[in-house]
N, CA, C and O of each residue as an XYZ file, in Angstrom:
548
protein
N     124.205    139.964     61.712
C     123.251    138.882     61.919
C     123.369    138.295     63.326
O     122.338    137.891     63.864
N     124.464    138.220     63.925
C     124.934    137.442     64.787
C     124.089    138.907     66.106
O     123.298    138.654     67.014
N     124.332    139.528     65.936
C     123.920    140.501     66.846
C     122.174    140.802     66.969
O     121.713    141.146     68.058
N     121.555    140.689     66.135
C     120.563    140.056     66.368
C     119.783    138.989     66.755
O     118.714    139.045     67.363
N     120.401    137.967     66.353
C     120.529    136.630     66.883
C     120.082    136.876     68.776
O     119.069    136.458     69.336
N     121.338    137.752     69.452
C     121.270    137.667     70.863
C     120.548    138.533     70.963
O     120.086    138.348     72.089
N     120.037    139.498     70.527
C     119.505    140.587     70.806
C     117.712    139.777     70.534
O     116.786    140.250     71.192
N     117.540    139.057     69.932
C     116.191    138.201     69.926
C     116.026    137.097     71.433
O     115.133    136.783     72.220
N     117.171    136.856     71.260
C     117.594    135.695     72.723
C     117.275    135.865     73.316
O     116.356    135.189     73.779
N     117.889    137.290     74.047
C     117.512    138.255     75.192
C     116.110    138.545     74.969
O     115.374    138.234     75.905
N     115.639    138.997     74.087
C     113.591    139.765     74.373
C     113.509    138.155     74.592
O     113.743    137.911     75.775
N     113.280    137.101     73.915
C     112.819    135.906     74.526
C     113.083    135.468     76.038
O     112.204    134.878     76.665
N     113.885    135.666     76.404
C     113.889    135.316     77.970
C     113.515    136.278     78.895
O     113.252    136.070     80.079
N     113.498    137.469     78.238
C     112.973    138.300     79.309
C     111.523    138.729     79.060
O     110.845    139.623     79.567
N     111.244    137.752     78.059
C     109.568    138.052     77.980
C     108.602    136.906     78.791
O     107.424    136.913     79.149
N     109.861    135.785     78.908
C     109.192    134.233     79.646
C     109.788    134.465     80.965
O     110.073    133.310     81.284
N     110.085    135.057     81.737
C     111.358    134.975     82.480
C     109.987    135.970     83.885
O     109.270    136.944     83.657
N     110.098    135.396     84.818
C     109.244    135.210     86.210
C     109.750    136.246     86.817
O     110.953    136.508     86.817
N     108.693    137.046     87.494
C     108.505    138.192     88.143
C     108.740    137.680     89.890
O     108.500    136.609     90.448
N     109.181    138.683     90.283
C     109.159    138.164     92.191
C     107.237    138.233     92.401
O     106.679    137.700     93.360
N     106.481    138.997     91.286
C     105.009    138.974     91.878
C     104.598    137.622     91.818
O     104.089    136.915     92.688
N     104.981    137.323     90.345
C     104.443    135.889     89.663
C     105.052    135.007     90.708
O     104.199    134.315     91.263
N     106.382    134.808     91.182
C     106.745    133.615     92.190
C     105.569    134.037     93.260
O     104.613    133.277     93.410
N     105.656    135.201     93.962
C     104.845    135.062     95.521
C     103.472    134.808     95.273
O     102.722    134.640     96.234
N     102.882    134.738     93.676
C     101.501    134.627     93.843
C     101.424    132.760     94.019
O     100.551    132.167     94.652
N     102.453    132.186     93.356
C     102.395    130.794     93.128
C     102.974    130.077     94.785
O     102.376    129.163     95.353
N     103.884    130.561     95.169
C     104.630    130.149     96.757
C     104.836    131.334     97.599
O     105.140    132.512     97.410
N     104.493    130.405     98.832
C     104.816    131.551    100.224
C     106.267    132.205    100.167
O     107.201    131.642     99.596
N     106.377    133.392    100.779
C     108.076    133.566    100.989
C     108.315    132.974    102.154
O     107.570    132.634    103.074
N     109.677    132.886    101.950
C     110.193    132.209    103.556
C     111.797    133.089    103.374
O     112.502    133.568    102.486
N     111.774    132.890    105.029
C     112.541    133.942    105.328
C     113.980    133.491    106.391
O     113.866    133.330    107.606
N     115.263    133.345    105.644
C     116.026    132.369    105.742
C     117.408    133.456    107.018
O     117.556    134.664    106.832
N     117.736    133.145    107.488
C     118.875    133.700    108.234
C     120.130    133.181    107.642
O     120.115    131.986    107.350
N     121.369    133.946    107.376
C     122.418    133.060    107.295
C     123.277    133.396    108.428
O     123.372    134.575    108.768
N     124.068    132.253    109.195
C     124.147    132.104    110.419
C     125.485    131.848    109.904
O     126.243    131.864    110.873
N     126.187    131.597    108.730
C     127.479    131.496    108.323
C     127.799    131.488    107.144
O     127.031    131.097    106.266
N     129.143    131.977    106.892
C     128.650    132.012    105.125
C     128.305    130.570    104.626
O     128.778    129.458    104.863
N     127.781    130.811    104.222
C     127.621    129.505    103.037
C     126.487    128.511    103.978
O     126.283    127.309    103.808
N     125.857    129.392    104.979
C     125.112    128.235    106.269
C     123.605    129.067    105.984
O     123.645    130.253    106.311
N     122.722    128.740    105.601
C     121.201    129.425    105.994
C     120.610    128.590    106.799
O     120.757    127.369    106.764
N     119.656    129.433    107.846
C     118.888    129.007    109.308
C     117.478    129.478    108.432
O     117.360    130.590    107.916
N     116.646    128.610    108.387
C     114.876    128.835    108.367
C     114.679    128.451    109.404
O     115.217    127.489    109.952
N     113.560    129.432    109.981
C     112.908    129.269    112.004
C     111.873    129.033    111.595
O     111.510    129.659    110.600
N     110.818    127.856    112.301
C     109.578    127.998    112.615
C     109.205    128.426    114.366
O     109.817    128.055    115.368
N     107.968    129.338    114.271
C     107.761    129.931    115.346
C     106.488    128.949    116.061
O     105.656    128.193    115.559
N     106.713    129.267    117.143
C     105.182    128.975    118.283
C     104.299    129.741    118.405
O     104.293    130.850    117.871
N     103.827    129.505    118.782
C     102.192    130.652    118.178
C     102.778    132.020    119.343
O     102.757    133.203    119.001
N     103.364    131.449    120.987
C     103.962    132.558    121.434
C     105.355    133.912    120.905
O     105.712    134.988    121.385
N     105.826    132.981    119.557
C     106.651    134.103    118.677
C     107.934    133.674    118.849
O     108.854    134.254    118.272
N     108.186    132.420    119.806
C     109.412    131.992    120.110
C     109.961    130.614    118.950
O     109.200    129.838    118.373
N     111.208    130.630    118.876
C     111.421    129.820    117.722
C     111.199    128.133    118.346
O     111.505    127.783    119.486
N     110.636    127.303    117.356
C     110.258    125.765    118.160
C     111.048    125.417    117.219
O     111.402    124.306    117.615
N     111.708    125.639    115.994
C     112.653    124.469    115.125
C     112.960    125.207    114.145
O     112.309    125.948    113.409
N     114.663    124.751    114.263
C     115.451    125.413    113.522
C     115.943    124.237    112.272
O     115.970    123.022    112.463
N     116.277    124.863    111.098
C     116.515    123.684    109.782
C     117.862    125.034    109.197
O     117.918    126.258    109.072
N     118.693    123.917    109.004
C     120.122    124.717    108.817
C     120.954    123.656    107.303
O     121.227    122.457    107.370
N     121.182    124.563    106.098
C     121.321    123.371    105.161
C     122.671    124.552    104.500
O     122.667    125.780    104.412
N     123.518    123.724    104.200
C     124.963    124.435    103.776
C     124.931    124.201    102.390
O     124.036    123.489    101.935
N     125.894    124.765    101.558
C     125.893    125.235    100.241
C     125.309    125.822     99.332
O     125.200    125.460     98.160
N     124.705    127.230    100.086
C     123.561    127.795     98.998
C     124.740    128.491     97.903
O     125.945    128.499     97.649
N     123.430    129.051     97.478
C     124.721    130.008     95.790
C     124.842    131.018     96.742
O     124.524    130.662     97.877
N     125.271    132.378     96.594
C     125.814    133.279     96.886
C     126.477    134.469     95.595
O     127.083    133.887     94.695
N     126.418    135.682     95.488
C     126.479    136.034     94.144
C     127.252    135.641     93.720
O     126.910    134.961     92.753
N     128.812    135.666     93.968
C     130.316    135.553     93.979
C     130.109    134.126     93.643
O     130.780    134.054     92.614
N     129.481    132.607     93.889
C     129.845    131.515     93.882
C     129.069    130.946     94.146
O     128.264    131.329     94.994
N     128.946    129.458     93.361
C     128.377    128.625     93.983
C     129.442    127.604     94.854
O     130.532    127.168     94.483
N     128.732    127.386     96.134
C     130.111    126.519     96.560
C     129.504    124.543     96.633
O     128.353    124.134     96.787
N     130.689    123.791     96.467
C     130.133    122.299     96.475
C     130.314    121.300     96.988
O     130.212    120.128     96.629
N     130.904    122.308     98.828
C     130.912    121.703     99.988
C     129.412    121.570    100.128
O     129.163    122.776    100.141
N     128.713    121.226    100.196
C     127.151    121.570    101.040
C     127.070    119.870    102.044
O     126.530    118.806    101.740
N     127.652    120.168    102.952
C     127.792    119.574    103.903
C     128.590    119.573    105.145
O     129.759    119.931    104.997
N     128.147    119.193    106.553
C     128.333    119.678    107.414
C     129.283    118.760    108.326
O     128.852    117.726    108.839
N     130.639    119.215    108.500
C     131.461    118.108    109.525
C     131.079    117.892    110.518
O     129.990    118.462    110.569
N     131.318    117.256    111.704
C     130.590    117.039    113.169
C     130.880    118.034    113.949
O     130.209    118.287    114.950
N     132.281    118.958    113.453
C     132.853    120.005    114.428
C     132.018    121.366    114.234
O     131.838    122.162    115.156
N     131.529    121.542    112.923
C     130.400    122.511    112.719
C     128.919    122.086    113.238
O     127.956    122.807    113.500
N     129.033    120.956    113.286
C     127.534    120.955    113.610
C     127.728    121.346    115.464
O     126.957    122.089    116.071
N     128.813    120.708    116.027
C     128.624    121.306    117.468
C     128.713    122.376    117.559
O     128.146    122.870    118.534
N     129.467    123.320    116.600
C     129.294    124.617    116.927
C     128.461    125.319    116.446
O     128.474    126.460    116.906
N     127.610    125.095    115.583
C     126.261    125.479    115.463
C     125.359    125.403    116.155
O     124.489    126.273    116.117
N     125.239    123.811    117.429
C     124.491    123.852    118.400
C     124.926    124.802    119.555
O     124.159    125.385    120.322
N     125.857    124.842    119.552
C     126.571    125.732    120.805
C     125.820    127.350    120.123
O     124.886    127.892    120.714
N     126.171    127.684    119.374
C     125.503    128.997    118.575
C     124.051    129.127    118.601
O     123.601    130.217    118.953
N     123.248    128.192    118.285
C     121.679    128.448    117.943
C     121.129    127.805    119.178
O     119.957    128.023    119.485
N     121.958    126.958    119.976
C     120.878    126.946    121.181
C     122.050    126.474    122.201
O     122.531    125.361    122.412
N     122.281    127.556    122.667
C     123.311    127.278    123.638
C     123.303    126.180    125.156
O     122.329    126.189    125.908
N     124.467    125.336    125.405
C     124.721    124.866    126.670
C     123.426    124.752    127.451
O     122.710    123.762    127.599
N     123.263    126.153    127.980
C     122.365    126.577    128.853
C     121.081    126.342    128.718
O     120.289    125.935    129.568
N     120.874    126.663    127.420
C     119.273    126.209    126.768
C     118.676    125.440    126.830
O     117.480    125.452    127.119
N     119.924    123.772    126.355
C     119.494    123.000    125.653
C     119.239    122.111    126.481
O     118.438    121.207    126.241
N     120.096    122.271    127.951
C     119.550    121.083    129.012
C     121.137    120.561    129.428
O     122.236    121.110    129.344
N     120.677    119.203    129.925
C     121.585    117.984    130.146
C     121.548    117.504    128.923
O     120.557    117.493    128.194
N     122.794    117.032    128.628
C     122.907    115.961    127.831
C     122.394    114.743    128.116
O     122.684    114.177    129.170
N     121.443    114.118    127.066
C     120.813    112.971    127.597
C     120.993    112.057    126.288
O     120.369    111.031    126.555
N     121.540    111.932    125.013
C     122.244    111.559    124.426
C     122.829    109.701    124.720
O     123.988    109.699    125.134
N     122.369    108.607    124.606
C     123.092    107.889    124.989
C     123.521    107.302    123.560
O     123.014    107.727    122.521
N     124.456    106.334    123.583
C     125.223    105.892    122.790
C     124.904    105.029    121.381
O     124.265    103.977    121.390
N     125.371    105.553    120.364
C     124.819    104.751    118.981
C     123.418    105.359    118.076
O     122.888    104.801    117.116
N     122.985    106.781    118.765
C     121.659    107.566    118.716
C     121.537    107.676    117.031
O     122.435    108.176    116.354
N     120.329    107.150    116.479
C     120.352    107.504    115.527
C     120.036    106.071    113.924
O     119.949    104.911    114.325
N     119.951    106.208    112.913
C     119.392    105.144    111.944
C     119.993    105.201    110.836
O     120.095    106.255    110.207
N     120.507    104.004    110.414
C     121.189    104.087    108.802
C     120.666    103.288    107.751
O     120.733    102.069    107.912
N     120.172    103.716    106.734
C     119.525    102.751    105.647
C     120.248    102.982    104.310
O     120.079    104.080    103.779
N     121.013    102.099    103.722
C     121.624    102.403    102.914
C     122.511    103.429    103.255
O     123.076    103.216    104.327
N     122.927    104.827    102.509
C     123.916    105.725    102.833
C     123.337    106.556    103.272
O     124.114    107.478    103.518
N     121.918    106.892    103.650
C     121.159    107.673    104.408
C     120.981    107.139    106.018
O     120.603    106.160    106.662
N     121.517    108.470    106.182
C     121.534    108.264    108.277
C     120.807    109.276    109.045
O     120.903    110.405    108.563
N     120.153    109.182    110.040
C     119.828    110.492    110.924
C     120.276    109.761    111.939
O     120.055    108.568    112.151
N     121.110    110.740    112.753
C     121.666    110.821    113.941
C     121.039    112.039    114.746
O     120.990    113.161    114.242
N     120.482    111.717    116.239
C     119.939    112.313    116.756
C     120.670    112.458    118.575
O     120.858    111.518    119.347
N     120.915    113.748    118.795
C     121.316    114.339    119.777
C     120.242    114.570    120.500
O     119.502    115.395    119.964
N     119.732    114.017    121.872
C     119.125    114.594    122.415
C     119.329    115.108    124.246
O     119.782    114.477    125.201
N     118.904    116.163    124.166
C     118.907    116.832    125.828
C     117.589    117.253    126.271
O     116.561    117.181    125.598
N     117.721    117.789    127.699
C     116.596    118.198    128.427
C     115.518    118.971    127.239
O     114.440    118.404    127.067
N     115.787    120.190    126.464
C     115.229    121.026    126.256
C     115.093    121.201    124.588
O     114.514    122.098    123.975
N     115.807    120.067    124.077
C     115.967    119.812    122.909
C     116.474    118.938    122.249
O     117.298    118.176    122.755
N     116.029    118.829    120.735
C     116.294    117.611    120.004
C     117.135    117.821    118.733
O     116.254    118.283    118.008
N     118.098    117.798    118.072
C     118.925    117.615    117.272
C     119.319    116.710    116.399
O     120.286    116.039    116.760
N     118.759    116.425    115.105
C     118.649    115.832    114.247
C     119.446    116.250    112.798
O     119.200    117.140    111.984
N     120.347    115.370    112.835
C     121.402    115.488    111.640
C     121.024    114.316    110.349
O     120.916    113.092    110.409
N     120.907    115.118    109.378
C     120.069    113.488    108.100
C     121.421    114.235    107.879
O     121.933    115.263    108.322
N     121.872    112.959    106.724
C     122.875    112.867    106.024
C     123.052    111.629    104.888
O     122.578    110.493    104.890
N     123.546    112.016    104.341
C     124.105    110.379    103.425
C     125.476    110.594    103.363
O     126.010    111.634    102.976
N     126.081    109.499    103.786
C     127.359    109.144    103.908
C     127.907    108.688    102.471
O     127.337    107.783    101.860
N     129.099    109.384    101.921
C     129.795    109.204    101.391
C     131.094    108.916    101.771
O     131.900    109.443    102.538
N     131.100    107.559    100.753
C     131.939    106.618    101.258
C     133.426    106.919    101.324
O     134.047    106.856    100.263
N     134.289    107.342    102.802
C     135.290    107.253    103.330
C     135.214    108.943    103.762
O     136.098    109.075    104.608
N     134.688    109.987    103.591
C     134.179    111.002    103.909
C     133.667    111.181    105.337
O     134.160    111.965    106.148
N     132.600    110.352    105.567
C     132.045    110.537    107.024
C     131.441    112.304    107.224
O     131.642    113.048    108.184
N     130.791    112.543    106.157
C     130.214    114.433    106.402
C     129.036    114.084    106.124
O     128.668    113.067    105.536
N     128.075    115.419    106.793
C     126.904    114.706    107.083
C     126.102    116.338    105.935
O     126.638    117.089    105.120
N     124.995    116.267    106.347
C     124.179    117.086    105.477
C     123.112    117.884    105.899
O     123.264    119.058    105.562
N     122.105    117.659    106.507
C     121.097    119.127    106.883
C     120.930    118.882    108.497
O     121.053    117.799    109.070
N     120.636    120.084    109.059
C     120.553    119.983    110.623
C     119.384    120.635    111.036
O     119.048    121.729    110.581
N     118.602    119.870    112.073
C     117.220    119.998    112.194
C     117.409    120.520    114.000
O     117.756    119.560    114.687
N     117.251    121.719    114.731
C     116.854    121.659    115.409
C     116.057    122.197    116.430
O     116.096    123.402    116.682
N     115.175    121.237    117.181
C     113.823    121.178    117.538
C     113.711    121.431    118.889
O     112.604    121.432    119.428
C-alpha cells in the first residue's frame, strides 16, 4: 500500500510540475555569470553591446548546497570592484565621505568615480555590519 501511496505522489507532481517551455513562455530568460562561487553577475548591455550595469547578489543554491551567507563583506565587495571594473576603468575616486542613506536597517551606500557608480543596498544586521546586493553602473 505504502508503495503505491509514493508511486501516486510521484505521477501527481510530475503531471503538475513546469516544463523549461512552460517557464520561457510565461518569463524572459536571463542570463547570469557566476563570478564566484556562491556570487552570480546579471549584465545589462548598451545598445553598442558593451555592459552599462552590473547586479551581483550572493547566496544562490548550487546543486551540492544551499548556502546562508548571502551577503557581502566590504572586503569582497572591493574585490569585486577591482574584478568587474577595474582601477583603470573606473576613474578617480571621487567618493567623498559618509556616501550613501539609512532608513531603518536598510542602507545604500554609494561609491562613486570618474567612470562609474557603485551601489551597495543592504540591511544591516545588528552587530554584523554585512551588506547585501551590489549594483554596478
Amino acid at each position: 500500500m505504502a508503495k503505491i501511496c509514493i508511486l501516486l505522489l510521484t505521477l501527481a507532481v510530475a503531471a503538475f510540475g513546469q516544463t523549461s517551455a512552460d517557464l520561457s513562455t510565461k518569463y524572459p530568460s536571463v542570463i547570469a555569470y557566476r563570478v564566484r562561487p556562491h556570487v552570480l553577475m546579471t549584465a545589462r548591455f548598451a545598445s553598442d553591446g558593451q555592459v552599462c550595469e552590473m547586479t551581483l547578489e550572493k547566496g544562490q543554491r548550487t546543486d551540492a548546497s544551499i548556502p546562508y551567507d548571502d551577503s557581502f563583506s566590504n572586503e569582497e565587495v572591493r574585490s569585486l570592484m577591482d574584478d568587474l571594473a577595474p582601477e583603470g576603468q573606473r576613474g578617480r575616486d571621487l567618493t567623498g565621505r559618509f556616501q550613501g542613506t539609512i532608513e531603518g536597517l536598510f542602507y545604500t551606500t554609494v561609491y562613486t568615480y570618474e567612470n562609474v557608480l557603485v551601489h551597495v543596498y543592504g540591511i544591516r544586521q545588528l552587530g554584523t555590519g554585512k551588506l547585501g546586493q551590489v549594483a554596478i553602473k
